[in-house]
C-alpha positions as CSV (number, residue, x, y, z in Angstrom):
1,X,-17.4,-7.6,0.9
2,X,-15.4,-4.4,1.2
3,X,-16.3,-3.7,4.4
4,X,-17.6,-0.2,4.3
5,X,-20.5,1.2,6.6
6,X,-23.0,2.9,4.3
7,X,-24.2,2.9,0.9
8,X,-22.5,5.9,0.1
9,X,-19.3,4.8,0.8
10,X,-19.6,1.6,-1.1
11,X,-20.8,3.4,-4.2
12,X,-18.2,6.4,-3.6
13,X,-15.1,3.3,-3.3
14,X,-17.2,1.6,-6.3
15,X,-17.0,4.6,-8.7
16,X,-13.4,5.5,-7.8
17,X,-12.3,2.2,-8.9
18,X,-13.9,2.3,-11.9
19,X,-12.2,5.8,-12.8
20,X,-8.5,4.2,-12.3
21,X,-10.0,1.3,-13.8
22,X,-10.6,3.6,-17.0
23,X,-7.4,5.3,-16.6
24,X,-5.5,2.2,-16.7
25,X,-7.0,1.0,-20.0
26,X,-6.7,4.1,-21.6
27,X,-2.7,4.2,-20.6
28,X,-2.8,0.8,-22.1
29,X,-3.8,2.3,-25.4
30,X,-0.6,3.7,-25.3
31,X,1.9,0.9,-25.5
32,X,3.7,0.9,-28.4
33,X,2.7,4.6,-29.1
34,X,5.3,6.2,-27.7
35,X,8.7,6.7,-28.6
36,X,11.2,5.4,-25.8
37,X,15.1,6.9,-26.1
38,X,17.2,5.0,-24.8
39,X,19.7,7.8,-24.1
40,X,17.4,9.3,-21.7
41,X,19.2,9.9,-18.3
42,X,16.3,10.6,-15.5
43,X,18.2,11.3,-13.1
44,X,19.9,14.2,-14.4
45,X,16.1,15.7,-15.1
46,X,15.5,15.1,-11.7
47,X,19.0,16.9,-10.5
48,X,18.1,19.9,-12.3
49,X,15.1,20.9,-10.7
């Protein structure tokens, strides 16, 4: 199915989307959590660096 050679490599592909996987979810957790300003201008962050 995903087209990979050995064992390894399909576990190794396997267990790395499973980590974003987590990631994702726990990011998810987040919505609604965090306080958005709508001020906020991140472009002029980005100019100052």
């Amino acid at each position: 199915m995903g087209g990979y050679r050995t064992k390894r490599e399909t576990v190794n592909e396997a267990l790395r989307e499973f980590i974003e996987r987590r990631q994702r979810l726990e990011l998810a957790k987040l919505a609604g959590q965090v306080d958005y300003d709508p001020k906020y201008d991140y472009e002029r962050e980005r100019r100052a660096r």
